[in-house]
Each structure stands twice: as C-alpha cells, then as structure tokens.
KOLLUM-593535 format. One line per field, with one value per residue (C-alpha): residue number from 1; residue in three letters; y, z, x. Coordinates in pm, whole numbers, m for minus. Example, Ala and Ser with C-alpha at 12.3 -4.5 7.8 and 13.67 -1.06 7.14 Angstrom:
! residues 2
num: [1,2];
residu: [ALA,SER];
y: [m450,m106];
z: [780,714];
x: [1230,1367];
END
This chain:
! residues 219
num: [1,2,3,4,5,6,7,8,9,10,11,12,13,14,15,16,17,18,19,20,21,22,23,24,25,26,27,28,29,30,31,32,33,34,35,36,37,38,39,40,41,42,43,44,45,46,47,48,49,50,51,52,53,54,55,56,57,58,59,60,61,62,63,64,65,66,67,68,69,70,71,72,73,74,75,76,77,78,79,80,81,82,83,84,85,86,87,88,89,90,91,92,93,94,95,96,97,98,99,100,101,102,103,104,105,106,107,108,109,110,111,112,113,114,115,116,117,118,119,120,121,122,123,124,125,126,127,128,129,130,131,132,133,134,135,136,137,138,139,140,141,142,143,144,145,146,147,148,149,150,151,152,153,154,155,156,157,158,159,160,161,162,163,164,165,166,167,168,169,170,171,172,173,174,175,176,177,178,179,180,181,182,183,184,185,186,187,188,189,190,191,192,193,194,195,196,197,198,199,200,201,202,203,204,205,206,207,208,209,210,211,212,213,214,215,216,217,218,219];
residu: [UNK,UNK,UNK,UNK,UNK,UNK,UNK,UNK,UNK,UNK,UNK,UNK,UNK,UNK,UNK,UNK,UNK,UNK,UNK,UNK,UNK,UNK,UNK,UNK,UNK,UNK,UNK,UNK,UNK,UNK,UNK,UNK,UNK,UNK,UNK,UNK,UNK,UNK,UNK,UNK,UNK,UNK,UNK,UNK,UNK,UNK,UNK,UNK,UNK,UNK,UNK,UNK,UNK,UNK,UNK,UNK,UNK,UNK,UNK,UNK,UNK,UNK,UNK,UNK,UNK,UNK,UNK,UNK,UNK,UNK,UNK,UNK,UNK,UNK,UNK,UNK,UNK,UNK,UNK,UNK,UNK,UNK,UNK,UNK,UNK,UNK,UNK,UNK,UNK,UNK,UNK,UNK,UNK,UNK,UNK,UNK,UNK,UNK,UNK,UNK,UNK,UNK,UNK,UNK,UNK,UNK,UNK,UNK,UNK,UNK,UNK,UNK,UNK,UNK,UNK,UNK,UNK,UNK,UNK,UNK,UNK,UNK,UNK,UNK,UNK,UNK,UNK,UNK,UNK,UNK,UNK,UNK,UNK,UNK,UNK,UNK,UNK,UNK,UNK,UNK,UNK,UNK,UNK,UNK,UNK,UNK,UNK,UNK,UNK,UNK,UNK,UNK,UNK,UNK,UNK,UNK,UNK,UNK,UNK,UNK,UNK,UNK,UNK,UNK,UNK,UNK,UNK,UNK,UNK,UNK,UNK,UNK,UNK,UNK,UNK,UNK,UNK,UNK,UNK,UNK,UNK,UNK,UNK,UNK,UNK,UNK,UNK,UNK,UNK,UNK,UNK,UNK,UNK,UNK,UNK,UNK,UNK,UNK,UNK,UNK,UNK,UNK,UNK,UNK,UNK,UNK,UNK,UNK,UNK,UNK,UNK,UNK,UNK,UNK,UNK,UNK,UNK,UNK,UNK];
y: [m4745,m4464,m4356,m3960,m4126,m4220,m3945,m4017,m4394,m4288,m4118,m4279,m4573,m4327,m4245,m4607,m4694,m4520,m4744,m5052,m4953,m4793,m5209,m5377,m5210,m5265,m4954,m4917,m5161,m5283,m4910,m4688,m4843,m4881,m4480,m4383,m4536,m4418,m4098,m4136,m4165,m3783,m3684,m3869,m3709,m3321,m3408,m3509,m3197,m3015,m3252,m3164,m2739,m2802,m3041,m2886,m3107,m2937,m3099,m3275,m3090,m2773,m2590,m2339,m2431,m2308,m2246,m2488,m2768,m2721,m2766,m3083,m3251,m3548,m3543,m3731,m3476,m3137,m3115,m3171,m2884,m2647,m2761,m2713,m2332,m2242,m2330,m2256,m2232,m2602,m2769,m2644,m2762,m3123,m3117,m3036,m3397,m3526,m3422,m3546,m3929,m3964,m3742,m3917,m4227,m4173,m4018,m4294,m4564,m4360,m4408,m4756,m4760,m4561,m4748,m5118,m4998,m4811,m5062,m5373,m5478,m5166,m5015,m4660,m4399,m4331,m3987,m3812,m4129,m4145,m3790,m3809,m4093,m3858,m3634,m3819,m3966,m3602,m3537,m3843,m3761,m3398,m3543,m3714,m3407,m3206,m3412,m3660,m3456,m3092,m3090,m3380,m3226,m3485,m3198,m3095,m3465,m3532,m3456,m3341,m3617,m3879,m3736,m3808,m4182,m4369,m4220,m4417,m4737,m4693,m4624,m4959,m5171,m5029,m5015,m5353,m5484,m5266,m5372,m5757,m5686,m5520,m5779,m6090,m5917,m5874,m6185,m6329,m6090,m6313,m6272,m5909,m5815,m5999,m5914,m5569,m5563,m5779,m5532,m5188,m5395,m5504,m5171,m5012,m5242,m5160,m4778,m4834,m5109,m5012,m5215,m4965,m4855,m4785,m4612,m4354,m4009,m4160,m3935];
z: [2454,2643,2447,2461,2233,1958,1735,1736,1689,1360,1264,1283,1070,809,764,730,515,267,193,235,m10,m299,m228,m239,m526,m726,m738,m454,m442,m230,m275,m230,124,236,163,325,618,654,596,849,1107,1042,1100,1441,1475,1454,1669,1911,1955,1963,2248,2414,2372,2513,2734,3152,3370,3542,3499,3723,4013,3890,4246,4310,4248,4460,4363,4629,4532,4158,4254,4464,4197,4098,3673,3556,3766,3628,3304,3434,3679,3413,3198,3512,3589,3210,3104,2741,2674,2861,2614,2324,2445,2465,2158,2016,2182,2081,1733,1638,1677,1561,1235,1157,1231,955,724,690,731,398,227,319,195,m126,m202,m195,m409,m660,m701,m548,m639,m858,m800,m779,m493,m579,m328,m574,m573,m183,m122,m40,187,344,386,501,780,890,902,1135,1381,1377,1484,1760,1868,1868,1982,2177,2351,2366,2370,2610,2866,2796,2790,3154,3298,3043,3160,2832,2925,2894,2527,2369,2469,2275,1935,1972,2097,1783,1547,1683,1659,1326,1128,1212,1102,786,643,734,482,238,189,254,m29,m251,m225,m245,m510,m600,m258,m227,m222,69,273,246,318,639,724,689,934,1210,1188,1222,1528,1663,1645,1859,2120,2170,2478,2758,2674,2383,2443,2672,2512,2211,1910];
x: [9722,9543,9297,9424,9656,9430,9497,9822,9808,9600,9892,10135,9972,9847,10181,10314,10047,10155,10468,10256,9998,10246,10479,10132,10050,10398,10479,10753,11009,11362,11499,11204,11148,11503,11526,11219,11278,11657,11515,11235,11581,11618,11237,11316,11625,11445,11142,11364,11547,11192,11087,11423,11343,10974,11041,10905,11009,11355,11704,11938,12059,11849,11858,12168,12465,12804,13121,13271,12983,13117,13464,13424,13140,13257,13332,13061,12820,12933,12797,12492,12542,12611,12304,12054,12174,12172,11869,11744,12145,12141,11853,12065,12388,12205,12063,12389,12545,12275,12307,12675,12672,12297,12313,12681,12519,12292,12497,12746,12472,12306,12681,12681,12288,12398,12644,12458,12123,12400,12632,12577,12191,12196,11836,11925,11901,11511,11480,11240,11021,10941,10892,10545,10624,10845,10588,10367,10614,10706,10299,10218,10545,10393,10044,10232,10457,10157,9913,10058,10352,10222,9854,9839,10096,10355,10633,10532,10638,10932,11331,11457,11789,11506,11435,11719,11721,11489,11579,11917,11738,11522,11846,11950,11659,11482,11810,11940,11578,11605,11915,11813,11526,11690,11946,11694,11489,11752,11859,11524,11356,11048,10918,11089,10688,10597,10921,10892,10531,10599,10903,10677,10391,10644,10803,10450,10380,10749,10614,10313,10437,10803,11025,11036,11322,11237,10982,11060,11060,11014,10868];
END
C-alpha cells in the first residue's frame, strides 16, 4: 500500500471493526452481520456512481465525432460514441446502466436474505440494530472517496468505464463468501462466534488487497 493511502486503509478498518468488536463482544450475531454487509453493497453501489461523475480522465473515442464515422461504427462502438460527445449527460447515462442490474441484484439477494433470517433460521431482519455499523461503513468509504480518490488525484487518471467494474467483481466475490457464512453459521451455531469473526477479518483483508480486477476503480 502506498502510503498516501494510509488514511484510507485506517478507514476502512475502523469501519469493519465495528462489526468485529459488537460479534466479539456477543452483542451482534448471524443476522446483524449478514444485514450490514448486504447493506454495505449499496454504500458501494452510491460511491461508485460519485467516482463515475468525478471521474477526469476522457472517454472512449472522446475526439469529434462525424456523421459518416457514426454511421459506419460498428454496434458495439456507438454507445460509446455518444457517451464521449455528451459528456456530463454521458457519466449519467452510465451510471444509470450501471444502476439497474447492481441495485436489482441487491434487492432480490435482500428478499432471498429476508426471507432465510425470517423464516428459515428465524433471527429477524435486525436493520435498527446495525445502523451505526452502517454508519460507520458509509464514513470509512467516504474517507476513501475523499481521501483516497479526490484529494489524491485518483479521479484525474480514472476512465469513469473502469469505475463501474470492480463493484460487480466485489458483488460477486463478497456475497458468495457472505451467504457461505451465514449458512455455515447457522448450521453450526456454537461456533457461529468464531465464523463470523473470521468472515468480517477476511472480508476486511479482501477490502485492502483486492485481485486486480478487483481492484480497479474500486471504492
């Protein structure tokens, strides 16, 4: 990690220690983990379009664009086209995409979430219990927006198509691992502790040494 980064390394574990204290402590359980981090997905979600409005570095194909290069573009190209000559109109447009599968994503994963701690291990939906943790999640992604992205000059070098990459990588990787837990830990509740403690320190390590993939754009 460079160390122009610090700040937001702090962060980002102040903000997951939170749900490892209030688990180590007995007071957070299964439920209030499993919610805070499927809420964390939406924190992602809206720093990601900010990186995408601030992001500097020009689009595809951002010089002048003809009317006879339009028409002979081929398909996959023209969208692009459009987004480079409109600009501010271009960013929204891609936040927009960007928007529907990830947001429906997590809605129907929080059904399918709603619907195990309800009815199948039947610990409730405990979303006034892990507001803090919220909180303090949106905090530590704002220290790294802020710190990391704008004050740093991130936003200068970063193509706002390359912003709304990782998020889905992270989706993919974090939510697999969290419903692995959840159902390990239900299944095994006298070490439900442990597990979850484990889960909130490899997510935490995830955070700061993402694949490549991963970790391009990422919030």
């Amino acid at each position: 990690m460079k160390e122009k980064d610090l700040v937001s390394i702090l962060g980002l574990v102040a903000a997951n220690l939170v749900p490892l204290v209030m688990v180590l402590l007995g007071r957070w359980g299964v439920a209030e983990v499993l919610v805070l981090y499927w809420a964390e997905t939406g924190v992602v979600g809206l720093f990601t379009i900010l990186r995408v409005l601030f992001a500097g570095a020009p689009m595809p194909y951002h010089k002048p664009v003809t009317f006879q290069q339009l028409k002979t573009a081929p398909s996959h190209k023209t969208l692009p086209l459009f987004l480079a000559d409109w600009g501010l109109i271009g960013k929204l447009l891609l936040s927009f995409f960007f928007s529907l599968p990830y947001f429906l994503f997590m809605f129907l994963q929080g059904c399918a979430l709603y619907l195990f701690l309800e009815f199948v291990a039947g610990y409730g939906w405990p979303v006034q219990a892990v507001k803090w943790g919220v909180l303090g999640l949106v905090m530590g992604h704002g220290v790294g927006f802020v710190k990391g992205y704008l004050l740093s000059g991130e936003f200068r070098r970063t193509f706002p198509e390359h912003c709304v990459e990782a998020p889905f990588h992270r989706l993919a990787i974090l939510q697999t691992v969290l419903g692995c837990a959840g159902w390990v830990s239900y299944e095994s509740a006298g070490y439900a502790v442990f597990l979850m403690s484990a889960f909130v320190v490899v997510k935490t390590g995830i955070e700061l040494y993402p694949p490549k993939s991963y970790g391009r754009g990422s919030v």
